[in-house]
C-alpha positions in Angstrom: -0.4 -3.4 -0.5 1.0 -3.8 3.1 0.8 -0.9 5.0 2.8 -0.5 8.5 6.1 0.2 9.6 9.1 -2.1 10.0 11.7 -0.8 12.0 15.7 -2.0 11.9 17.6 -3.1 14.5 20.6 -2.6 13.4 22.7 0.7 14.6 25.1 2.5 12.2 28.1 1.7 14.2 32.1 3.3 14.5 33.0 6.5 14.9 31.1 9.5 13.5 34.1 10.5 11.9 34.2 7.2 10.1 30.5 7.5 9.2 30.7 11.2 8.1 33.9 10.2 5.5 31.9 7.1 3.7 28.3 9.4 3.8 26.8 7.2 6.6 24.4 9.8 8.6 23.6 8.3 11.3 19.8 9.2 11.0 17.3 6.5 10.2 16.5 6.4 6.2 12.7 5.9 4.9 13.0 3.9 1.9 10.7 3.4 -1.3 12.8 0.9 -3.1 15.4 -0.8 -4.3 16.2 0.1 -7.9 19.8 -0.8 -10.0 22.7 1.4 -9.6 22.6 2.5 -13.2 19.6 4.6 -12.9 20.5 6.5 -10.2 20.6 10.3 -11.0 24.1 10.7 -12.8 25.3 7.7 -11.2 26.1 9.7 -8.1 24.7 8.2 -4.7 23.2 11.4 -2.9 22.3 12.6 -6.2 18.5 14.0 -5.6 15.7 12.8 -8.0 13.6 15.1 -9.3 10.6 14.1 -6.6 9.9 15.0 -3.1 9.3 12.6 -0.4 7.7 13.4 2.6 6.9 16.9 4.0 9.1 17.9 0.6 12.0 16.2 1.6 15.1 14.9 -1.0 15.2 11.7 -2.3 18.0 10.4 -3.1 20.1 6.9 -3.3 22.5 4.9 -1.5 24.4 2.8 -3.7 26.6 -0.5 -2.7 27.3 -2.8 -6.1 24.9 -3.2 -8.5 21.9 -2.2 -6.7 20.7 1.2 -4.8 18.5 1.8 -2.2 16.2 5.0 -3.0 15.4 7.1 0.6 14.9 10.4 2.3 15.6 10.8 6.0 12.8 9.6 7.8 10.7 12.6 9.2 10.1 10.2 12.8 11.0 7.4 14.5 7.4 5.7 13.3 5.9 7.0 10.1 1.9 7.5 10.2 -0.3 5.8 7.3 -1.6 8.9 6.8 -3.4 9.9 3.3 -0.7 12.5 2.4 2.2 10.5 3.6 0.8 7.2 1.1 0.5 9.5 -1.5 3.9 11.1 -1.6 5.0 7.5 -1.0 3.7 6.1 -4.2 4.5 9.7 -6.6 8.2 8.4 -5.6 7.6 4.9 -6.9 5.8 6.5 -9.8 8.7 8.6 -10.8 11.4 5.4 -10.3 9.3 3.4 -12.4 9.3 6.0 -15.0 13.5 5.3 -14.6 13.7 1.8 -15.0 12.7 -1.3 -12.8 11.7 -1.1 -9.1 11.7 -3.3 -6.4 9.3 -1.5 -4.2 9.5 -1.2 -0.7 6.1 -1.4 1.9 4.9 2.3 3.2 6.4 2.4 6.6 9.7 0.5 6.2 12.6 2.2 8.1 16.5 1.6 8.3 18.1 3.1 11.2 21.0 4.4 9.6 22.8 4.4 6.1 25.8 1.8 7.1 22.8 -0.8 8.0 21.1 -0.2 4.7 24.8 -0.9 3.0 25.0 -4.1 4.8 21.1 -5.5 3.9 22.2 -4.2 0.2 25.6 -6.1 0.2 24.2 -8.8 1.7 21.5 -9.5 -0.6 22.7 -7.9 -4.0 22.6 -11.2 -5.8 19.1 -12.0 -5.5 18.3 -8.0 -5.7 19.9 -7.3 -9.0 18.1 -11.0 -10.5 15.0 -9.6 -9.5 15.4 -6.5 -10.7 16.2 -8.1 -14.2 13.0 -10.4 -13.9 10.6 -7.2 -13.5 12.7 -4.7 -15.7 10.1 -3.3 -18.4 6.7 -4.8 -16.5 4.2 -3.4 -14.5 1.8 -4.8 -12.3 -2.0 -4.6 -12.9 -4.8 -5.5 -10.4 -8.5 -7.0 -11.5 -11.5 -7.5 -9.3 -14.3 -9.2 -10.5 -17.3 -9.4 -8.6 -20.7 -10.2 -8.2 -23.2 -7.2 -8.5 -26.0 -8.6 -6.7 -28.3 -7.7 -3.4 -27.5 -10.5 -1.7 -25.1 -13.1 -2.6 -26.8 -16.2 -1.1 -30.1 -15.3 -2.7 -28.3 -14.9 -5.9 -27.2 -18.5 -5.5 -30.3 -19.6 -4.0 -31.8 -18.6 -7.5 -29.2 -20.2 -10.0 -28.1 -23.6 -7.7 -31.3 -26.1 -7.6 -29.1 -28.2 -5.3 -29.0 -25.4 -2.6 -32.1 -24.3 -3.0 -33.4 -27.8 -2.3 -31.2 -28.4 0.7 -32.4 -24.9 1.9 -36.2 -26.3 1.4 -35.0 -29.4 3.3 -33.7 -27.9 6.3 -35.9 -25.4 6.5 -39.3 -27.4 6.0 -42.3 -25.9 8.0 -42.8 -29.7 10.0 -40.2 -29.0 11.9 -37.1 -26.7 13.6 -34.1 -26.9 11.9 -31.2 -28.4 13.4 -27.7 -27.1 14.1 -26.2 -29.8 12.2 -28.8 -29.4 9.5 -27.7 -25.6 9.4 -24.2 -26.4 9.5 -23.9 -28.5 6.4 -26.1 -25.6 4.4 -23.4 -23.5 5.2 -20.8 -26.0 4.1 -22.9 -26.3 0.9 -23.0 -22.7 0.1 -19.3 -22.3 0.9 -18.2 -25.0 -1.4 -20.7 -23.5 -4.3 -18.8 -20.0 -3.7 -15.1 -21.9 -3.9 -16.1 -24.1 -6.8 -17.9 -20.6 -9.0 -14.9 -19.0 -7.9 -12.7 -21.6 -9.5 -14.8 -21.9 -12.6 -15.0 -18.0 -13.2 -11.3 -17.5 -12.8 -10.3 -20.6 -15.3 -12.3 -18.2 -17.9 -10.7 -14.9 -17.3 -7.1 -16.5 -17.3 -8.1 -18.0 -20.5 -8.4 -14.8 -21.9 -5.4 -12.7 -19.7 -2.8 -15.6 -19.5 -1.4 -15.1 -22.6 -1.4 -11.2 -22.1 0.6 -11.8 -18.6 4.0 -12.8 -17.7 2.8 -14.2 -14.4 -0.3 -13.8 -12.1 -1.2 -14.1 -8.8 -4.8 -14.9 -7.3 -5.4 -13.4 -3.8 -7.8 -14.1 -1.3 -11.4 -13.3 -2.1 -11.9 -10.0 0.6 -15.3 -11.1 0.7 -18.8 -13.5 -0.1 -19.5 -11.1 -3.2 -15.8 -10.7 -4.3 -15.2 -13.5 -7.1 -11.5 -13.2 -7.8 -9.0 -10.6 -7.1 -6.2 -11.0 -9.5 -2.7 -9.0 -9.5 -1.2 -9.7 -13.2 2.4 -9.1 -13.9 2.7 -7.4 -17.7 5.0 -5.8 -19.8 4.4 -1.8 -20.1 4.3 -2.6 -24.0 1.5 -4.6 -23.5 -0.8 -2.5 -21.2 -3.4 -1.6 -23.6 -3.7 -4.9 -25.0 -4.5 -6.4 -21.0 -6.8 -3.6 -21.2 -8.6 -4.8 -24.2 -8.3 -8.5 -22.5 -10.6 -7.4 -20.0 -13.2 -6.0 -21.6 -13.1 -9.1 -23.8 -13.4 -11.5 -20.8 -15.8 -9.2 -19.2 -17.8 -9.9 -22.3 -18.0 -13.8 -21.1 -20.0 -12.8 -17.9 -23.3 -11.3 -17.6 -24.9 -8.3 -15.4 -24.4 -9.9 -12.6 -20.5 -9.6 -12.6 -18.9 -6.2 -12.2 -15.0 -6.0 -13.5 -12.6 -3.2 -11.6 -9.3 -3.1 -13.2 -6.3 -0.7 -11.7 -2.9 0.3 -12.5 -0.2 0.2 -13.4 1.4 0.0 -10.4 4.6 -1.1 -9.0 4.9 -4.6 -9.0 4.3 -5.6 -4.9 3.0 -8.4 -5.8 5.8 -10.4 -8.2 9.0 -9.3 -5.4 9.9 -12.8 -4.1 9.0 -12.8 -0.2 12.5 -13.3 1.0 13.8 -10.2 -0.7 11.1 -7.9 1.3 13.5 -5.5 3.0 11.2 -5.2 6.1 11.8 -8.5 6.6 15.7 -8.4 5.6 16.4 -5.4 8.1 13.9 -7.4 11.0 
């Protein structure tokens, strides 16, 4: 989950008396999401929820069609990835997601004033509100699967002959090993590590597909790290992923270790164009 702060260039612009008649503070906004205009507290833009954002501050909507934008006023120019801050960020999503569906917004994303958050809203309503239909009633779930082992090359060392053999090769006591030699070792291990990797996720998904509307493999964060999955499923069906896992942890032996999270908002399953960091940039 991205963590930073995106600022917007755009300024609130004509006359404070034309911003103060249409609600347009000309503060900068924090926001947390993007959500439809029909669950926005009595349909009222202002309206607070019943949540605080940061340092206890209101959070309310600002509403331009179909879709709403859910902020407080930003606290600072630049907003610190602080512990307390990332929480209060995510017991707002928590609380919207308990409303309906969320688009949710990166920790750290700032508008510069309400009028520029009307525009990026009326701009991209359209492909807001479809999204919004798309991940109305899901949630998104995350699982880790790893391998719980001292070392992983000595892990592979003992179950792949073939390296094992190459390591004996290159590492033979008649002579020094070269740099090429060492090289394609490396190479070897690497593509053992992609090609397990491959194998091991084809057999969770066999089990989890069907219990997912869509998934998404990220980048391994590490050697010992065999897949790290974010699943898109429907709230409905939460215990039964739940149950999926243990029953494709039940394909694996001790040497695997399955972390499973969530639910959380879906970060993962918002197309990239509609990021509002990157709308307001």
């Amino acid at each position: 989950m991205p963590e930073g702060t995106n600022s917007c260039p755009l300024c609130a612009g004509g006359t404070p008396a034309e911003a103060a008649a249409r609600g347009d503070a000309a503060e900068e906004k924090y926001l947390y999401a993007i959500v439809p205009s029909s669950a926005v507290p009595d349909g009222q833009e202002g309206r607070p929820y019943e949540c605080c954002g940061f340092d206890g501050g209101s959070v309310y909507a600002i509403m331009d069609g179909r879709v709403a934008a859910v902020v407080s006023d930003a606290p600072e120019a630049k907003v610190r990835p602080d512990r307390r801050r990332i929480r209060a960020h995510h017991a707002v999503l928590k609380h919207l997601m308990s409303r309906g569906a969320v688009l949710p917004v990166c920790f750290g994303t700032i508008a510069q004033s309400a009028r520029a958050l009307r525009e990026v809203l009326r701009a991209n309503e359209p492909a807001f509100h479809r999204q919004l239909v798309l991940l109305a009633h899901k949630v998104e779930m995350g699982l880790r699967v790893l391998w719980d082992v001292p070392n992983i090359y000595e892990y592979f060392l003992s179950t792949h002959p073939r390296l094992r053999s190459e390591r004996d090769r290159v590492f033979r006591a008649d002579r020094a090993p070269s740099q090429e030699d060492k090289i394609e070792l490396g190479r070897l291990f690497d593509q053992l590590l992609k090609d397990e990797r491959a194998a091991h996720t084809d057999r969770v998904l066999g089990v989890l597909g069907p219990l997912c509307c869509e998934t998404k493999l990220n980048k391994p964060r590490g050697e010992a790290e065999v897949m790290n999955l974010a699943c898109l499923v429907r709230e409905d069906r939460q215990k039964e992923f739940e149950q999926g896992v243990f029953e494709a942890a039940r394909l694996f032996d001790d040497n695997f270790r399955f972390d499973f999270s969530g639910p959380f908002a879906p970060y993962s399953f918002v197309d990239a164009d509609l990021s509002l960091g990157r709308a307001l940039r």
